[in-house]
C-alpha positions as CSV (number, residue, x, y, z in Angstrom):
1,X,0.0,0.0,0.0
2,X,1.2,3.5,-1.0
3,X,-0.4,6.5,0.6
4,X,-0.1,10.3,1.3
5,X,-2.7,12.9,2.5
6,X,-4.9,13.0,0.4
7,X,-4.9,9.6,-1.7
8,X,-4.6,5.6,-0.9
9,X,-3.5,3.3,-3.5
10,X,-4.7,-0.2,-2.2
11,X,-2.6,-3.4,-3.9
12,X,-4.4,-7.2,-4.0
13,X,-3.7,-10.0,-6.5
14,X,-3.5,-8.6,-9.6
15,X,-6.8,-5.6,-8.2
16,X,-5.1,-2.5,-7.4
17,X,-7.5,0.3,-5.4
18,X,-7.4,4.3,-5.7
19,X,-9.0,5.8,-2.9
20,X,-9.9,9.1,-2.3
21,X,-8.3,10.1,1.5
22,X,-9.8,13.2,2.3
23,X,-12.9,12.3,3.9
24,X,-13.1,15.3,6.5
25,X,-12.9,17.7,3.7
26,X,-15.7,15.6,1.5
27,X,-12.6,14.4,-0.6
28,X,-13.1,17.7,-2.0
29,X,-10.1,18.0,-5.0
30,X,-7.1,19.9,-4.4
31,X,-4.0,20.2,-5.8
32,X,-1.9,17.6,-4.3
33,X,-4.8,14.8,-5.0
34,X,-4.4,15.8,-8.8
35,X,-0.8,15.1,-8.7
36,X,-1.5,12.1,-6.6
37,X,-4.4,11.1,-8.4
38,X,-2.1,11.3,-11.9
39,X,1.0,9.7,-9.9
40,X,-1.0,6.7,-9.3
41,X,-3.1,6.1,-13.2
42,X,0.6,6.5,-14.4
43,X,2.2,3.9,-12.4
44,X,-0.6,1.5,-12.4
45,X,-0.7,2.1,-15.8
46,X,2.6,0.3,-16.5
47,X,2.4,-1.9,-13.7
48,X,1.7,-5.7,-15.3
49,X,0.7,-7.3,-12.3
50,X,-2.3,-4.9,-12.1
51,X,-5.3,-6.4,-14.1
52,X,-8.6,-4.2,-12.9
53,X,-8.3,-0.5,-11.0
54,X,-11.1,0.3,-8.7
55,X,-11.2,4.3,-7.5
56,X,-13.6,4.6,-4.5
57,X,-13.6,7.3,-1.9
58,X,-13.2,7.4,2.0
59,X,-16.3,8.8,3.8
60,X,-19.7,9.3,2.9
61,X,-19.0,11.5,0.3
62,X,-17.5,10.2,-2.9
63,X,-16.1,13.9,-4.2
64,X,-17.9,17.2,-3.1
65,X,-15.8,18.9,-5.9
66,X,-12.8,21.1,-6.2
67,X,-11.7,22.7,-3.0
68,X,-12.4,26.2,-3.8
69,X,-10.9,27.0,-0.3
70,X,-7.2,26.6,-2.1
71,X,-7.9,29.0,-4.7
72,X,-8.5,32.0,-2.0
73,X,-5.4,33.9,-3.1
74,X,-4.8,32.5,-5.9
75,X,-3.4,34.7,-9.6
76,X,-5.6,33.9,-12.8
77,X,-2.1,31.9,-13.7
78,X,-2.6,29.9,-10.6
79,X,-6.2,29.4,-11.1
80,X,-5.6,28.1,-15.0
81,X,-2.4,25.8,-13.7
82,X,-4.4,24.5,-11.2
83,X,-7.5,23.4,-13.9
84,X,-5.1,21.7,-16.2
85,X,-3.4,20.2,-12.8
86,X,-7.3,18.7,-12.6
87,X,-7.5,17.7,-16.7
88,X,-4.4,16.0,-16.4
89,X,-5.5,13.5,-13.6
90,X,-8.6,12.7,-15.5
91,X,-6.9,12.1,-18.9
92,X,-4.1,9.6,-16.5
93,X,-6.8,8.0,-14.9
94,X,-9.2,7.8,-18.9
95,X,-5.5,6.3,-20.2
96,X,-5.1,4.0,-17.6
97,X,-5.0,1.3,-20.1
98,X,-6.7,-1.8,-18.2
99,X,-10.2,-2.2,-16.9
100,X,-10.9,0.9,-14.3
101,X,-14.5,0.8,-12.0
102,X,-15.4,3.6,-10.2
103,X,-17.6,2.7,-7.0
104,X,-19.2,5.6,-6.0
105,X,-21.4,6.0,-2.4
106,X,-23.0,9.4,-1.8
107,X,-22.4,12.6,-4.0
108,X,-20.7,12.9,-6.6
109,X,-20.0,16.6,-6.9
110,X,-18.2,18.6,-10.0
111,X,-14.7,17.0,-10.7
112,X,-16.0,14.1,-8.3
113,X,-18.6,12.7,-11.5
114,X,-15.6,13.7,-13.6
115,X,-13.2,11.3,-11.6
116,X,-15.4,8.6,-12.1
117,X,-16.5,9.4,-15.8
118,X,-13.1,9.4,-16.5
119,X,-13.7,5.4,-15.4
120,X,-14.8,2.8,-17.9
121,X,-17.8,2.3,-15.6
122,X,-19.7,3.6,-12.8
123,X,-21.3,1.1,-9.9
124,X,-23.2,3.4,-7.7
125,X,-25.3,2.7,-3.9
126,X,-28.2,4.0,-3.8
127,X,-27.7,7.0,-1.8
128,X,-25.4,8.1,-5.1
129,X,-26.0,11.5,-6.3
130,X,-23.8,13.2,-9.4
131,X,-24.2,17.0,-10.2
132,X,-22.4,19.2,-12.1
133,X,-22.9,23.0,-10.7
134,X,-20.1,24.5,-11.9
135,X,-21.7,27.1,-14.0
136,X,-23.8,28.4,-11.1
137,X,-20.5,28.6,-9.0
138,X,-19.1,31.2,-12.3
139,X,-16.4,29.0,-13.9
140,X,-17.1,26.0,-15.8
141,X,-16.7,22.5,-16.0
142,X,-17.6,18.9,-16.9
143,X,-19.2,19.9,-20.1
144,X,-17.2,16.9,-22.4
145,X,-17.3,13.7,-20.6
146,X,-21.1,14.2,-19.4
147,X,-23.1,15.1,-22.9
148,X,-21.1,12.2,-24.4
149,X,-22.6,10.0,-22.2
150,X,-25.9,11.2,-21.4
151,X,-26.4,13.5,-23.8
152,X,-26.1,17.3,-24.5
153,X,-29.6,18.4,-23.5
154,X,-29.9,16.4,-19.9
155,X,-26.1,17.9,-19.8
156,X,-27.2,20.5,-20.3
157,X,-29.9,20.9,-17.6
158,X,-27.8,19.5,-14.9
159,X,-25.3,22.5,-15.9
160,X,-27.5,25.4,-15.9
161,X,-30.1,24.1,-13.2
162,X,-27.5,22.9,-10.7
163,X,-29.5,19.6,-10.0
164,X,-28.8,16.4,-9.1
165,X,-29.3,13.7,-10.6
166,X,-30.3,9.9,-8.3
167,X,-28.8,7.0,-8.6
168,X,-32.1,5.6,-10.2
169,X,-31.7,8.8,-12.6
170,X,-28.0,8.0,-13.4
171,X,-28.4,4.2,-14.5
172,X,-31.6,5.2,-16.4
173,X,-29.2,7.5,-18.7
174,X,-26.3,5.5,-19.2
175,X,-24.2,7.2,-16.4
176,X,-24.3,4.3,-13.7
177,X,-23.9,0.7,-15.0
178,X,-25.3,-0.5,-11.9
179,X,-27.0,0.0,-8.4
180,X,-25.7,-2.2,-5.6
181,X,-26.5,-2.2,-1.5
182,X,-24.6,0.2,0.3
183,X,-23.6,-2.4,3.2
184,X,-22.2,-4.8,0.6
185,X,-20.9,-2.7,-2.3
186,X,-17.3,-2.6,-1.7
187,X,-17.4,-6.7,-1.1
188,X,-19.6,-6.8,-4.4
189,X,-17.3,-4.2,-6.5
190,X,-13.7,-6.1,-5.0
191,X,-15.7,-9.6,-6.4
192,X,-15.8,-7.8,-9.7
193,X,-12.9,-6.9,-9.8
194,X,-11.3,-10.5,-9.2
195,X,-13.3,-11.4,-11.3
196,X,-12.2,-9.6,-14.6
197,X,-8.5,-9.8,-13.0
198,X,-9.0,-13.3,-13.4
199,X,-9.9,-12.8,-17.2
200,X,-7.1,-13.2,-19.9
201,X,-5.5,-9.5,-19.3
202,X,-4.7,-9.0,-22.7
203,X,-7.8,-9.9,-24.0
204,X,-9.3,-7.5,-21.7
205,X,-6.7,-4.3,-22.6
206,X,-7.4,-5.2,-26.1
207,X,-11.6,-5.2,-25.9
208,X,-11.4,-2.0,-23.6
209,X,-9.3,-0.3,-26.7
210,X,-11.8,-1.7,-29.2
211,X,-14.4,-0.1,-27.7
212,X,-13.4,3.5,-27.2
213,X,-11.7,3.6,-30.2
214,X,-14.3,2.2,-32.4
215,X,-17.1,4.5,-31.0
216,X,-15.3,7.4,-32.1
217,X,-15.3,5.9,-36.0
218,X,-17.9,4.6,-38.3
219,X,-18.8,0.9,-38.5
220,X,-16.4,-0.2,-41.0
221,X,-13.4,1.7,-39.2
222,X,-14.6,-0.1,-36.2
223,X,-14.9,-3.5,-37.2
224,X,-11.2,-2.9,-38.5
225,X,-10.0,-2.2,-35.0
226,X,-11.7,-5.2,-33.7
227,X,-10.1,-7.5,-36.7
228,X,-6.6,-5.9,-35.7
229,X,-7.2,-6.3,-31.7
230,X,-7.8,-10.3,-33.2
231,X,-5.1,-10.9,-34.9
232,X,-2.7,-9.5,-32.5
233,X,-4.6,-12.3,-29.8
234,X,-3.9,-15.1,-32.5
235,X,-0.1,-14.2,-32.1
236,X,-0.1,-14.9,-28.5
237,X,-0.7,-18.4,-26.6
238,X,-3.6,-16.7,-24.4
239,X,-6.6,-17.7,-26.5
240,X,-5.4,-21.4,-27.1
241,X,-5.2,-21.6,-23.3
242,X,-8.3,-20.0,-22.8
243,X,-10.3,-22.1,-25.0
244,X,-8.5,-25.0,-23.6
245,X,-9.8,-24.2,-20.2
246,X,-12.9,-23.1,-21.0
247,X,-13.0,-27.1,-22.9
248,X,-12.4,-28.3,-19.1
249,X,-14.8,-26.1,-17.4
250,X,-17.7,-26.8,-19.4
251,X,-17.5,-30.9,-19.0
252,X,-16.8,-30.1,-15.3
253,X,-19.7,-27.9,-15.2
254,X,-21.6,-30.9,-17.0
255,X,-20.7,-34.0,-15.0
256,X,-23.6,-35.5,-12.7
257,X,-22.9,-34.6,-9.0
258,X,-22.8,-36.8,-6.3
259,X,-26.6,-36.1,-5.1
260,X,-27.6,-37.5,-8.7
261,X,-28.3,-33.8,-9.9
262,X,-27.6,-32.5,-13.2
């Protein structure tokens, strides 16, 4: 385990864990959690032994926002380095390269719903909330990753109405992927996790890139990037051990059991 003030990274078999470490302040985002935040998608980012990423959050807020308390003081110069400061941990975290969940319990506030947008999915509690008032506050913010994925108009109302949208809301749209129970949801998410760790890695790198690659192309362009993703799995030993496996699972999975039931 690696930690500093304001972030945790977590380490299991092959499940590495970012976690938000500033619970008194509402994990609100400063400065040195960018850095940290960026520090941490970089590394894992070329660390092999790490398989699945989960980013979760001390404290019963996920991410109240930026901490606007740092900027008291601060020179417009200041104010635009710490922005890109912000942009930069989302694009390390976006680039992480293997499969990333964010698990997010309570609001999600500003550059919190940007932390975990910048996830490939979102699994959410029920008492999940994700707003996006930066406009109201006079600056602006998370007007790229949202309208992609739940469109420009509802981005567009959360933006210039300040509101928030539910849990219930958030899968409805596209934005949450799923609603677990609060009391299990880190047990739940950490299953997951093993889960696709335990996948062929490669395989899993190379269908995360196929998918937001190809979205951002036309059909044909798309179906190319799958085809190459292919034949670079046919160079490798993975998917003849794979099937193999999957051979000896499947007439496991269909012997008779003891009790005489199929």
């Amino acid at each position: 385990m690696t930690s500093n003030d304001t972030l945790i990274v977590e380490r299991r078999e092959h499940v590495a864990e970012i976690v938000l470490n500033r619970p008194e302040q509402r994990n609100a985002l400063n400065g040195p959690m960018c850095d940290a935040l960026r520090a941490a998608a970089i590394e894992l980012r070329t660390d092999e032994s790490v398989h699945c990423v989960i980013v979760r959050a001390n404290g019963a807020v996920f991410c109240a926002g930026a901490d606007l308390k740092e900027r008291k003081g601060m020179s417009i110069d200041d104010v635009r380095a710490r922005r890109l400061k912000a942009f930069a941990a989302y694009d390390a975290l976006e680039q992480i390269g293997k499969p990333c969940i964010a698990l997010v319990e309570g609001p999600a506030v500003g550059s919190g719903g940007e932390i975990a947008m910048a996830c490939d999915f979102i699994v959410a509690t029920r008492d999940a909330s994700f707003r996006t008032p930066e406009a109201l506050w006079g600056t602006v913010g998370a007007t790229q990753r949202l309208p992609r994925i739940v469109g420009k108009r509802l981005a567009k109302d959360m933006a210039y109405t300040g509101r928030a949208l539910s849990a219930q809301e958030a899968q409805q749209v596209g934005l949450v992927s799923r609603i677990i129970p609060h009391d299990d949801a880190l047990t739940l998410v950490r299953q997951m996790a093993d889960d696709i760790a335990a996948a062929p890695a490669l395989a899993m790198r190379l269908t995360r890139d196929c998918i937001d690659r190809g979205v951002e192309t036309d059909p044909a362009g798309a179906l190319a990037i799958e085809m190459l993703a292919i034949d670079t799995l046919l160079q490798t030993s993975d998917w003849k051990q794979s099937i193999a496996s999957f051979g000896q699972t499947s007439e496991t999975a269909n012997q008779p059991r003891e009790n005489g039931h199929a």
